[in-house]
C-alpha positions in Angstrom: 0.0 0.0 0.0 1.5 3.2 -1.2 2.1 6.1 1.3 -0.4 9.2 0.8 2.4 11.1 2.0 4.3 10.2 -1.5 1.6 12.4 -3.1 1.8 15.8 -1.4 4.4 18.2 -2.8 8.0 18.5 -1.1 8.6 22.1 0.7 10.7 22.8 -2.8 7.9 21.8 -4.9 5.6 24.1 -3.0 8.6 27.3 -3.1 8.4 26.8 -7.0 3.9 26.4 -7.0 4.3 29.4 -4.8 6.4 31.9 -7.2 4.7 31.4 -9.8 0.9 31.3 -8.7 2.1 34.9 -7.6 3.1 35.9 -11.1 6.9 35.4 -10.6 8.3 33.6 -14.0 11.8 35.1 -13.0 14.1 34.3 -10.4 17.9 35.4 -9.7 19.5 32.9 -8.2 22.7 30.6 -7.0 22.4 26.9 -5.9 23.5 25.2 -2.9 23.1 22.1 -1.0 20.8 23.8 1.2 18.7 24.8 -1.5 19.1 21.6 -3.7 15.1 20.1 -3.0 13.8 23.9 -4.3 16.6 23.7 -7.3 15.8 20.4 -8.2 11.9 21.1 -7.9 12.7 24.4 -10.2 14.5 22.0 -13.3 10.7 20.6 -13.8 9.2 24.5 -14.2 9.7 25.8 -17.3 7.5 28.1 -16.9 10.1 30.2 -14.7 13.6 31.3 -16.2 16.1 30.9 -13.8 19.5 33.3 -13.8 22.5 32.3 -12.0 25.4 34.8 -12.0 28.5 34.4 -10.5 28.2 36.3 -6.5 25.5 36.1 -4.5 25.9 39.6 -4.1 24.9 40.4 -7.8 21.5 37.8 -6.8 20.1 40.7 -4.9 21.1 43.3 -7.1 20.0 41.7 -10.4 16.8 41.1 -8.7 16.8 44.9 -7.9 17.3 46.3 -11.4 14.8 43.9 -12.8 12.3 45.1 -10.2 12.8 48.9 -10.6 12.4 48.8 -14.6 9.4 46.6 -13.8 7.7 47.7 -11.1 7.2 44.1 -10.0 9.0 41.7 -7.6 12.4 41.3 -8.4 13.1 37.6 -6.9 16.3 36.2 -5.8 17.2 32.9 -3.6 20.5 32.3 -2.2 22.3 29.8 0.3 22.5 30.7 4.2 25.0 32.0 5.9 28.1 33.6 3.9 25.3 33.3 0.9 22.9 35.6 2.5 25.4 37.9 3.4 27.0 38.3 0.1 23.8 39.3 -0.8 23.1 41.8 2.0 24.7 44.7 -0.1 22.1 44.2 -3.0 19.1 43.7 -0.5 20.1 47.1 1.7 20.4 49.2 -1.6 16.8 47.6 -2.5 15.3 48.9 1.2 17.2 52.6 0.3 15.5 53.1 -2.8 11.9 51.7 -2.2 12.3 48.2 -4.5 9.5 45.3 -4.0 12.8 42.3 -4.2 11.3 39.0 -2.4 14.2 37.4 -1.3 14.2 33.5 -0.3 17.3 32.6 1.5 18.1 29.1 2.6 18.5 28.2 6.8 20.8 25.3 8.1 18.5 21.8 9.8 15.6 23.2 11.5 16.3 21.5 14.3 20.0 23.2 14.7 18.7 27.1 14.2 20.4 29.1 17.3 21.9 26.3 18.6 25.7 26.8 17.9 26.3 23.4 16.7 29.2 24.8 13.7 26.3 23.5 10.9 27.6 24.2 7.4 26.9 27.9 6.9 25.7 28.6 10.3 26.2 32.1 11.5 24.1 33.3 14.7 20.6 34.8 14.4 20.7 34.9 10.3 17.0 35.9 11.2 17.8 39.1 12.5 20.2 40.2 9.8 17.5 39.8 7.3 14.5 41.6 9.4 16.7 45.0 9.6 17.0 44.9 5.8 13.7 43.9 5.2 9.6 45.4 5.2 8.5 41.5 6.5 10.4 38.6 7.3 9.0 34.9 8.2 11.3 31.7 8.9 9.6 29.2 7.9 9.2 26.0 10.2 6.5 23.5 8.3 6.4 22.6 4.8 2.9 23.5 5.1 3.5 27.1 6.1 5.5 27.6 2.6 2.6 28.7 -0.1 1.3 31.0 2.8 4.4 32.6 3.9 5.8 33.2 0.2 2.4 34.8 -0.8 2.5 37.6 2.2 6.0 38.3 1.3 5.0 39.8 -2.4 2.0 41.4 -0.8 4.0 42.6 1.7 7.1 43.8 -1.2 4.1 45.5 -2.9 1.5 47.3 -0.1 2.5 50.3 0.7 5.7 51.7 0.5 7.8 49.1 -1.7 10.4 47.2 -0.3 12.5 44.2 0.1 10.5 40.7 2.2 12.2 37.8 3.0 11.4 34.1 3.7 13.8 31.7 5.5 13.3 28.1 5.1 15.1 25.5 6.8 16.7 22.8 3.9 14.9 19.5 5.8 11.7 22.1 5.4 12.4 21.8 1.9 12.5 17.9 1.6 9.8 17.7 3.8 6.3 16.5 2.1 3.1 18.5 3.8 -0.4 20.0 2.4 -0.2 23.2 2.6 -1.8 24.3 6.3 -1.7 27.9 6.8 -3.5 30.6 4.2 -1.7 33.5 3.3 -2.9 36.7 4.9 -5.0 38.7 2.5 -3.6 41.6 0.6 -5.3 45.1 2.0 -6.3 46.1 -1.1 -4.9 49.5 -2.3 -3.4 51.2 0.3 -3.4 55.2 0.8 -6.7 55.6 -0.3 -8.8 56.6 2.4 -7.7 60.2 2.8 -8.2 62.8 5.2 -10.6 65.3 3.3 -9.6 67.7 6.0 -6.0 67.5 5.2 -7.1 67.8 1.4 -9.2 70.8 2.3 -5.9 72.6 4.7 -3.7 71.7 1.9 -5.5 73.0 -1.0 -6.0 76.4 1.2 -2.2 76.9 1.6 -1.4 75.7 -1.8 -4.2 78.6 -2.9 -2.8 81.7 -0.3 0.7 80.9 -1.8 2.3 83.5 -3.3 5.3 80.7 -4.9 4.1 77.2 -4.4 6.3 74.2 -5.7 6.0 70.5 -5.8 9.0 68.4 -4.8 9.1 64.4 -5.9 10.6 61.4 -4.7 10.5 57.5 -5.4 7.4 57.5 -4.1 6.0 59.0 -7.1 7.3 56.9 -9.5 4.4 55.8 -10.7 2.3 59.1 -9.9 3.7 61.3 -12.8 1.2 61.9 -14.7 -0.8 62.8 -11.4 1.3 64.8 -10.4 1.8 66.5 -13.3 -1.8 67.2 -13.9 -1.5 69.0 -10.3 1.2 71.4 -11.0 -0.4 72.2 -14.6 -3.7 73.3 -12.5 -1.3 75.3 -10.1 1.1 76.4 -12.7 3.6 75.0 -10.2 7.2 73.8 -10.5 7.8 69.9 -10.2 11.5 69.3 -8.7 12.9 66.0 -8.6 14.7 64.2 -6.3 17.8 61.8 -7.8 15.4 58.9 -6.8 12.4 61.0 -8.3 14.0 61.5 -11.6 11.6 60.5 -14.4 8.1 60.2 -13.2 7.8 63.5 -14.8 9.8 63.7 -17.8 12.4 66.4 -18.2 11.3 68.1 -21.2 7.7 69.0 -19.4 8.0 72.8 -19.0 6.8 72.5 -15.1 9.9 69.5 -14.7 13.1 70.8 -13.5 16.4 68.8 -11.9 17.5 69.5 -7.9 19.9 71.7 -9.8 17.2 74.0 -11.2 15.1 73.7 -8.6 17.5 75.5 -6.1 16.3 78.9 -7.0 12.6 77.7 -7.0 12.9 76.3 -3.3 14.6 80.3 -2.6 11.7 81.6 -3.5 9.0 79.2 -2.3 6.6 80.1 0.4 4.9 76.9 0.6 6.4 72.9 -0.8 4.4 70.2 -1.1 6.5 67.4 -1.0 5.1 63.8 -2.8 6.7 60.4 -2.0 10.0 61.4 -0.5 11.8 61.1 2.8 13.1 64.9 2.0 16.3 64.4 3.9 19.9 65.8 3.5 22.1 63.0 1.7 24.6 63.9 4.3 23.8 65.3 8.2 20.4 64.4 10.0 18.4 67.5 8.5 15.8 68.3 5.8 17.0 69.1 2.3 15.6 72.6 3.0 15.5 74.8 6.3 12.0 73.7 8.3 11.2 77.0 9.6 11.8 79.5 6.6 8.7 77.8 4.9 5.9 76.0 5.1 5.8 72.7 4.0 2.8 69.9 3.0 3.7 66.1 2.8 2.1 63.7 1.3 3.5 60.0 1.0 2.5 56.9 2.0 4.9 55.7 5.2 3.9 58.4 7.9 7.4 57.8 9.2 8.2 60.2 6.3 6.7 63.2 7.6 7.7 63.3 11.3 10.5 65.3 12.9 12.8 66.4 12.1 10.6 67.6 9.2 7.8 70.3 9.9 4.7 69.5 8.5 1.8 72.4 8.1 -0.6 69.2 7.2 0.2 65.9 6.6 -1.2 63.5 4.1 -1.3 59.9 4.4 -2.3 58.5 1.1 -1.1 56.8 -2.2 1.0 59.7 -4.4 -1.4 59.2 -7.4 -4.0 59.5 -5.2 -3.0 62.2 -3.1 -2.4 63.8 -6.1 -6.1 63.8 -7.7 -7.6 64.8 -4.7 -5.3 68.2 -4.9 -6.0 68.5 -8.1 -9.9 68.8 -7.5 -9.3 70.6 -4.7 -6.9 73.8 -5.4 -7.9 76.4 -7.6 -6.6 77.0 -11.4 -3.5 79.6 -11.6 -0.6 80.4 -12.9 3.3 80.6 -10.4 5.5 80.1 -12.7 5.3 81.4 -16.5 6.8 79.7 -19.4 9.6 82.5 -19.7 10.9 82.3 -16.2 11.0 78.5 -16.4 12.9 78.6 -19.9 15.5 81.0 -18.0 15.9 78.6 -14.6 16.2 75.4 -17.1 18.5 77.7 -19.4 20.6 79.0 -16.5 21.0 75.1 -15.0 22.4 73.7 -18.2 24.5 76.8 -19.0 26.2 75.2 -15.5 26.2 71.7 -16.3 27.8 72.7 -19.8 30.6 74.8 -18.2 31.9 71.9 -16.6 33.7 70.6 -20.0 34.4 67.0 -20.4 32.5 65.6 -17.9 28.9 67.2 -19.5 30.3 65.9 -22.9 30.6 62.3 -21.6 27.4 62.5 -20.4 25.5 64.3 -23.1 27.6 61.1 -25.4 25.6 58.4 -23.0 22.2 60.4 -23.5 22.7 61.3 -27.4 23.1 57.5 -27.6 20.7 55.6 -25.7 17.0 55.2 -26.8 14.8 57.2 -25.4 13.4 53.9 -23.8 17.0 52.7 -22.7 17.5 52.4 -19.5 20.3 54.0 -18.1 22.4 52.2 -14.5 24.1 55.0 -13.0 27.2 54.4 -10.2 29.2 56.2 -8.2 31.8 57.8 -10.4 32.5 61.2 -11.7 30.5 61.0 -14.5 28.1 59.4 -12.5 27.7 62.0 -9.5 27.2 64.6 -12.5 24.6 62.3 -14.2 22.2 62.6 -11.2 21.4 66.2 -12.5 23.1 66.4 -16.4 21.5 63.3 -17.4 17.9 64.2 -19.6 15.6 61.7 -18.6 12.7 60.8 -21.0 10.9 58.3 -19.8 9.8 56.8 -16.1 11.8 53.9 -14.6 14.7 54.0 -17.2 17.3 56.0 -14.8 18.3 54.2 -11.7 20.4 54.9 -9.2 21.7 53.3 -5.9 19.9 55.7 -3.5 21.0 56.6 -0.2 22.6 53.8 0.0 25.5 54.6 -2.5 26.6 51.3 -3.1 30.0 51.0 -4.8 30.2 48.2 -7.8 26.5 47.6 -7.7 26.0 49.4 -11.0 27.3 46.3 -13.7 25.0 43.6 -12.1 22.2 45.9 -11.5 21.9 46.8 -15.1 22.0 42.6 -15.9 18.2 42.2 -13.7 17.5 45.5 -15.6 18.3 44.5 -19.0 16.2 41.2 -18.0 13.5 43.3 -16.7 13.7 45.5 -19.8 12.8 42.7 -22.3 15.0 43.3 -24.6 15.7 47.2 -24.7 19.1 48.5 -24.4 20.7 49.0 -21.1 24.2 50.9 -20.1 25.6 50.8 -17.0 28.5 53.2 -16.3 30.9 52.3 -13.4 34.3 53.6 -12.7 37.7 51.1 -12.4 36.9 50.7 -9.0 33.6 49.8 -8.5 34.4 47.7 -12.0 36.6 45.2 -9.5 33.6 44.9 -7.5 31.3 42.6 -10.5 33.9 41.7 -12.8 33.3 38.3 -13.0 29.8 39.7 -13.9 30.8 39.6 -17.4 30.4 35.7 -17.7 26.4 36.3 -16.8 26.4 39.0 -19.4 28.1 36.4 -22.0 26.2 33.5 -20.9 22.6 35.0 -21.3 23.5 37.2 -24.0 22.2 40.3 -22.7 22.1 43.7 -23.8 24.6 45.3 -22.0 27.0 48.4 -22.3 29.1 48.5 -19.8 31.3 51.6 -19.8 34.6 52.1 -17.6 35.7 55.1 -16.3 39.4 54.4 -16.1 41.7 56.9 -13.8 43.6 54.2 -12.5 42.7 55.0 -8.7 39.3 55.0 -7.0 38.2 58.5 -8.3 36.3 60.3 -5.9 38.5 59.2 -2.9 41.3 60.7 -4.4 39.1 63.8 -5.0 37.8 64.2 -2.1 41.2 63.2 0.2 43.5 65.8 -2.3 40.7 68.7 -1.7 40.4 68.1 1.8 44.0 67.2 3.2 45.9 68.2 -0.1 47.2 65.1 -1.0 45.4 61.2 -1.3 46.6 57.7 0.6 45.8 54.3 -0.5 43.5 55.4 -3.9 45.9 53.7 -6.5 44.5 50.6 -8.8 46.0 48.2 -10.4 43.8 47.3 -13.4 43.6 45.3 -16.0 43.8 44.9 -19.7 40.3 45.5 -20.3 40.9 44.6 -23.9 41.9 41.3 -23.1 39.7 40.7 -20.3 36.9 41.1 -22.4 38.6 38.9 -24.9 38.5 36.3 -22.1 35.0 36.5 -21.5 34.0 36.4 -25.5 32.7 40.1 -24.8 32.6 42.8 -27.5 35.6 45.4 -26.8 35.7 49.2 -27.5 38.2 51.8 -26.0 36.8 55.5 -26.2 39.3 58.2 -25.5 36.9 61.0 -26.0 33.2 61.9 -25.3 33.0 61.5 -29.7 34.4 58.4 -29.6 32.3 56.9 -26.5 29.2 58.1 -28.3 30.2 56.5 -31.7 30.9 53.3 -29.0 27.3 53.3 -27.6 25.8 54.2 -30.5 27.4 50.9 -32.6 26.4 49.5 -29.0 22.5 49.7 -29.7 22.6 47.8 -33.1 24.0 44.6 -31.2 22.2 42.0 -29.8 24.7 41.2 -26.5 27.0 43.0 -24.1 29.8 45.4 -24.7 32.5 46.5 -22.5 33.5 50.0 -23.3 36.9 51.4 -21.6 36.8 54.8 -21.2 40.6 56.5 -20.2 40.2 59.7 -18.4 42.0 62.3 -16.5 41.0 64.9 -14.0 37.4 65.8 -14.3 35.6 69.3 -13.1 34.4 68.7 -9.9 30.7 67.2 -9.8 29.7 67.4 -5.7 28.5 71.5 -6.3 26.0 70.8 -8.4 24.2 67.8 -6.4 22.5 68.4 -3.6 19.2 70.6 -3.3 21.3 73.1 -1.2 24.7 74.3 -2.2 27.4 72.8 0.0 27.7 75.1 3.0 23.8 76.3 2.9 23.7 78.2 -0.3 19.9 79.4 0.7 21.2 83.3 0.8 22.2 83.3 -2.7 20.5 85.9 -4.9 18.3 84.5 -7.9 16.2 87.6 -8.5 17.3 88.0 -12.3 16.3 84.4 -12.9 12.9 85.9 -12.0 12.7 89.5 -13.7 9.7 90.2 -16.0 
């Protein structure tokens, strides 16, 4: 007599029935013997294309990228223990900048968890390491309990303000046979749609007694743009955009302007409504603008966003398309700022960014190149930095960037879960020789799937902005030198396309040949001593910068 038991699914079986009864048909992933019942389950599911690079650190970022062109769950599984955090890099860049990754991560014996026994890949409370990095977390301790915990964690990645979930599971939880036992908690429905019609009503009175409202955007609006954009054409209003912002509006809307631009909008605002962003300095534990020389409106989803040290007039708990609307019905038609004074702030920010030389030609080569659908990986390099506010961005979800998080080297294997994500369109990612050394190895992924890929190096032979930054401060730099590379003939090793570029013509000839190939493309770019990028990138000037005098920029 056969054992009913033989019937049910094994914990792996269920993982795989899991993923893809909640739309997943992508997964970033390396194998593992703690992980071989889910791998083995996953060889019998075509129906969901597995990619294994060559770091579990590039797992979690691949899963990233492919989430933030998307807008869906990016989804990675590694091993436990020096697995998971290899991959903690990717999944902490993920929480900075607001991505819905579900992240499955293997656990040693169930029965062995906390104990101390020296179990392969054992490391002490692995559990906790994943909670600070994630939105929701669940170790799972019953075969039955898998369907139900993975399904919570892509609610979970997508409620609300978007980030990273994990799931734990144990490898005998894997082998194990069980029905599953515990539902999965119901999704909400759509949060941030009950708002206060008070706080619509105080807003829309402030925004209306203005005498120089603007908007200012973050992540959270990602998917808002066109909302919000509807808004400031009622209000005649500015939109500025945060680096993470960049893109739900397009730049070439006459009411869209850069942090760059917007610095002498913000001088003369008397009241900011701020959508989807956490509105903090980049650098000390204060707002991107002075609290108590205006008056300021917030409106995101995560409440946490609009508590001290911030100053909210009224605060608005709600969705940022939604929010939006409900403004937009509320305030009264005007106009702030007129077409001429907005064509001489955008005229008077690029007259800036194109005074800087080389470094605006390199990246005016990368914009001239890519399709306007592209999607363009920034990192933290000179040409980089300068991107955040020189780069012209066309389209939503084709800049990204790491965030607060400024992760070095995660730029190469974002772009590899972005180019996956992006179905085909282009991709370049930009990286300097230091961050490079972080994903090199990357370039066998790249090869192996064929993906569309240019990867550019920024080659000073030191890492960049430490040099920068030590000569400026101290007058002189320590421990910055490299030692690289042929790049030629490590392409050649990888059977990647080669091109060196020792000009910003000759890069965009590069990425423009690039486009018309079907796989990756490594692209060395040799460079020298760049203008200096950091004045140009916050929304206040290094050292304050709120006293300068923008009258002209404002004369009839």
């Amino acid at each position: 007599m056969s054992d009913p038991k033989t019937k049910l699914p094994t914990g792996g079986e269920a993982l795989c029935t899991a993923l893809i009864e909640n739309g997943a048909d992508t997964l970033f992933a390396i194998p593992g013997i703690q992980l071989d019942w889910a791998v083995d389950a996953l060889s019998q599911r075509p129906d969901i294309s597995v990619f294994v690079p060559r770091h579990e650190q590039s797992v979690s970022y691949m899963a990233d990228g492919y989430a933030r062109v998307t807008g869906r769950p990016g989804v990675g599984m590694v091993v436990p223990g020096p697995g998971m955090l290899n991959a903690t890099a990717g999944l902490s860049t993920a929480y900075a900048c607001n991505s819905p990754v579900v992240f499955l991560v293997g656990q040693i014996h169930s029965q062995a968890i906390g104990k101390g026994y020296g179990n392969l890949h054992e490391i002490p409370d692995q559990s906790g390491v994943l909670r600070g990095l994630s939105k929701s977390h669940e170790l799972v301790m019953d075969a039955g309990r898998i369907p139900g915990a993975v399904s919570n964690a892509f609610n979970s990645a997508m409620e609300g303000r978007r980030r990273p979930a994990t799931v734990e599971v144990p490898f005998d939880i894997l082998m194990a046979r069980s029905a599953p036992n515990a539902p999965a908690a119901e999704a909400s429905g759509v949060p941030g749609t009950n708002i206060d019609p008070q706080a619509i009503e105080k807003a829309a009175k402030l925004l209306d007694g203005a005498e120089f409202p603007v908007i200012y955007i973050g992540g959270g609006a990602m998917d808002a743009g066109a909302d919000i954009l509807a808004l400031a054409e009622r209000m005649g209003a500015a939109v500025i955009a945060s680096d993470n912002g960049r893109g739900a509006i397009p730049d070439s809307a006459a009411l869209s302007f850069t942090s760059l631009a917007g610095r002498p909008l913000f001088s003369r605002a008397d009241v900011v409504l701020v959508i989807g962003s956490r509105f903090m300095d980049i650098m000390t534990p204060e707002p991107s603008w002075p609290q108590d020389s205006k008056t300021y409106i917030y409106l995101n989803i995560d409440p946490t966003d609009m508590t001290n040290p911030r100053k909210a007039a009224v605060e608005i708990a709600a969705d940022a398309a939604v929010g939006a609307r409900a403004l937009a019905e509320a305030v009264s038609p005007r106009t702030v700022l007129d077409a001429a004074t907005a064509t001489r702030i955008k005229r008077w920010a690029q007259d800036q960014i194109e005074a800087t030389g080389t470094l605006w030609h390199y990246v005016k080569a990368l914009r001239d190149a890519l399709p306007d659908d592209g999607i363009f990986v920034n990192e933290l390099t000179q040409v980089g930095y300068f991107a955040r506010i020189a780069f012209e961005c066309r389209q939503p979800r084709t800049i990204i960037g790491p965030g607060y998080q400024g992760t070095l080297g995660y730029s190469f294997p974002t772009a590899l879960g972005a180019a996956v994500g992006g179905a085909g369109r282009r991709v370049f990612s930009i990286t300097g020789d230091g961050g490079f050394g972080w994903s090199m190895q990357e370039l066998a992924t790249a090869r192996r799937y064929n993906l569309p890929v240019t990867l550019v190096v920024f080659n000073d032979g030191h890492y960049g902005n430490v040099r920068s930054i030590q000569s400026s401060t101290f007058g002189r730099n320590y421990i910055t030198e490299l030692s690289n590379p042929d790049f030629a003939q490590l392409a050649s090793a990888f059977g990647i396309d080669f091109t060196r570029a020792t000009s910003p013509t000759e890069l965009e000839a590069a990425l423009s040949q690039s486009v018309q190939t079907d796989g990756p493309v490594l692209v060395e770019v040799p460079v020298g001593k760049l203008a200096n990028p950091w004045p140009f990138l916050r929304l206040r000037p290094m050292g304050g910068g709120s006293d300068v005098n923008y009258d002209n920029l404002f004369a009839k």
